[in-house]
N, C-alpha and C positions, 0 to 999 in steps of 0.2 A: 814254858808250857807249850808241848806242842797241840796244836789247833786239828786235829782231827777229831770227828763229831765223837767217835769213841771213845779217847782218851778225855773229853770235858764231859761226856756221858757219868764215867768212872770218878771225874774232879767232883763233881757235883754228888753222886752216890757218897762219894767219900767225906763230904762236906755236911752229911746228911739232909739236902735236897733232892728234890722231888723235881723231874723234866716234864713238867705238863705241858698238853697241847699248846699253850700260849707259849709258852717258854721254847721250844719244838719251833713253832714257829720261826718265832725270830732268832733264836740261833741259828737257821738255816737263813735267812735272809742274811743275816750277816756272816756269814761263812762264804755265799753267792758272793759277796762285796766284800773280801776280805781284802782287798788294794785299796779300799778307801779308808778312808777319816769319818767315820760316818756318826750324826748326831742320835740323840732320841726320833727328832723330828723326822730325821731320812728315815731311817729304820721305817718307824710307823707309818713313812709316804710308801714305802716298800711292800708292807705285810695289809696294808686295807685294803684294798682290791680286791684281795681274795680270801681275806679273813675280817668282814669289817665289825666281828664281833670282840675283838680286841683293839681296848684304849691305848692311849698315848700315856697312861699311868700304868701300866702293866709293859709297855714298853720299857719308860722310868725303868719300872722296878726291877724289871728283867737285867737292864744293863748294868745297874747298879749292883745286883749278885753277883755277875758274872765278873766283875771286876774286884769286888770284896772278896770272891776264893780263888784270885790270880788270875785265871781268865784271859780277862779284857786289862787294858789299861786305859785310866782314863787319863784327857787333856785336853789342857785350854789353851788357844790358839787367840787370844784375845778380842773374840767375835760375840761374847756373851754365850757362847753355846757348847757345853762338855761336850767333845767327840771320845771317838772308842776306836782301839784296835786291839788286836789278838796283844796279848803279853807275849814278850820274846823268854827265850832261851839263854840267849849268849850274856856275856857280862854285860857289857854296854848297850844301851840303845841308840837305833840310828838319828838320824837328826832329822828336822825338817825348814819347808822350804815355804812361806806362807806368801799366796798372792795375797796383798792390798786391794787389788783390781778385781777381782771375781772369787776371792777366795779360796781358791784351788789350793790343795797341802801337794807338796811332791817330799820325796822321801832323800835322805842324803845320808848316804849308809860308810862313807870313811870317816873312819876316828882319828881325827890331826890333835884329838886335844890329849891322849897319851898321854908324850911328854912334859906336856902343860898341868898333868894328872901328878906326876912324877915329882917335879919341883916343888908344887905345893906342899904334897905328902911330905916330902925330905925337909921344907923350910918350917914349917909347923909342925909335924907330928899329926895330923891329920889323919885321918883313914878314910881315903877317898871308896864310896861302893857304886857310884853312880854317876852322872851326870844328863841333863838336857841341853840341847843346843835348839835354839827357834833364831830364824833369820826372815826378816819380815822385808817384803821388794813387791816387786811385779813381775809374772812370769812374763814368756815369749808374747805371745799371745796380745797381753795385757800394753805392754811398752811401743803396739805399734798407734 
């Protein structure tokens, strides 16, 4: 799915949904932060400043659409807290890289598990469409 406000403009039309101001909103906020992992909670720390008349359940519910008509994808990074990022395009998705120490997600975009893709398919019969990889450490940062 590519992530231009246009083309989810048209996902949503097509999904027959309706872009309200609320929804407007925080799809631009999360479009502004589209490099992070970002929760409900961020989102919502994001969009009340200057919209404080949208809940943290209209948040919810917002990312929760966007991810039900391809969108967003959602995941759990083992913090208790669904995060969100744009749904990709390409076959695979990238990996990630999860601080213990601060939390931080960084992104790790080679696919080594291919091969690993390959064996499996051919030893079982399998029909691999997917995969995720999570690697949980301490980034730079965090190890000193």
């Amino acid at each position: 799915m590519s992530k231009t406000y246009e083309s989810i403009c048209h996902r949503m039309s097509e999904k027959d949904y309706k872009l309200t101001p609320q929804r407007r909103v925080i799809l631009h906020a999360f479009m502004d932060n589209s490099e992070r992992h970002l929760s409900a909670e961020d989102i919502y720390g994001i969009v009340k400043s200057q919209h404080p008349e949208i809940g943290l359940a209209t948040v919810y519910r917002t990312l929760e659409l966007l991810a039900e008509i391809g969108v967003l994808q959602k995941m759990n990074f083992g913090d208790g807290r669904s995060r969100y990022e744009f749904a990709q395009d390409e076959e695979h998705h990238h990996h990630h890289l999860i601080c213990l120490g601060c939390g931080s997600v960084l992104e790790f975009t080679d696919d080594l598990l291919e091969s690993l893709e390959s064996t499996i398919a051919g030893k079982t019969g399998f029909k691999i469409l997917d995969h995720q990889l999570k690697f949980y450490g301490y980034c730079k940062k965090c190890q000193v």
